[in-house]
N, C-alpha and C positions, 0 to 999 in steps of 0.2 A: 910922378911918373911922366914920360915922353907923351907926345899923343902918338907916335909913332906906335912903340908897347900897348897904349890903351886902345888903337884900334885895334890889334893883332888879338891882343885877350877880348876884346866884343865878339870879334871872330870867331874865334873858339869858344867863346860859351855859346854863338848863334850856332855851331856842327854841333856843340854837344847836345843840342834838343831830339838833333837824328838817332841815335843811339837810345837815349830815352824812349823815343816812340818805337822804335823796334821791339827795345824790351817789351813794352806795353802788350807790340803784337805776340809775342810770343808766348808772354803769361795769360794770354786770352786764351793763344792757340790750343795751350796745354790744360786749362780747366775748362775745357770744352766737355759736353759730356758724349760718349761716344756707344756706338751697338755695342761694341765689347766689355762695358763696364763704365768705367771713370768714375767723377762726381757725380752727385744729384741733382738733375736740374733747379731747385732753390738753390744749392750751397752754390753752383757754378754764377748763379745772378745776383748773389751778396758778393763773390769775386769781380764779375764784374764791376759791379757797381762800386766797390772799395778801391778796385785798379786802377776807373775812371777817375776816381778824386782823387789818388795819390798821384796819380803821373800826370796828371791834369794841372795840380797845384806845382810840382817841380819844374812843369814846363813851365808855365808860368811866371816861376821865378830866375829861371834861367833868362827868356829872353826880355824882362823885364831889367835883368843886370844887366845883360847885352847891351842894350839901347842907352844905361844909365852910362856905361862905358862907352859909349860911342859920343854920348851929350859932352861928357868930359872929355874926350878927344878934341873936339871943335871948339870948347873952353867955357863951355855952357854949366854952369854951375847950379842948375835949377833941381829941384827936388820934384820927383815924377807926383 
């Protein structure tokens, strides 16, 4: 591939961590627990805490590709 291309996809996998974290906040926002009802507070903090390592690990591996594609852009063939 170009390194032209492989900077452009670094790029985009580095915006697609923004969308990730927003999800993030929203699945928080919504197993909140509220006066009117919702979850239980346990069930809401086993949510959080599975939200935190799922989205936590995908960011993660996003910009950890990012960089690995950026390393290759400049011709760097080193393994992280």
């Amino acid at each position: 591939m170009s390194p032209s291309l492989l900077r452009l996809l670094s790029l985009v996998f580095m915006v697609a961590a923004l969308p990730l974290l927003g999800l993030y906040g929203l699945l928080l926002m919504i197993s909140t627990p509220n006066a009117t009802g919702g979850m239980e507070p346990i069930v809401a903090t086993v949510c959080y805490v599975a939200f935190t390592g799922i989205f936590g690990a995908l960011t993660v591996v996003v910009l950890n590709f990012s960089r690995q594609l950026a390393r290759e852009a400049k011709g760097e063939y080193t393994t992280p």
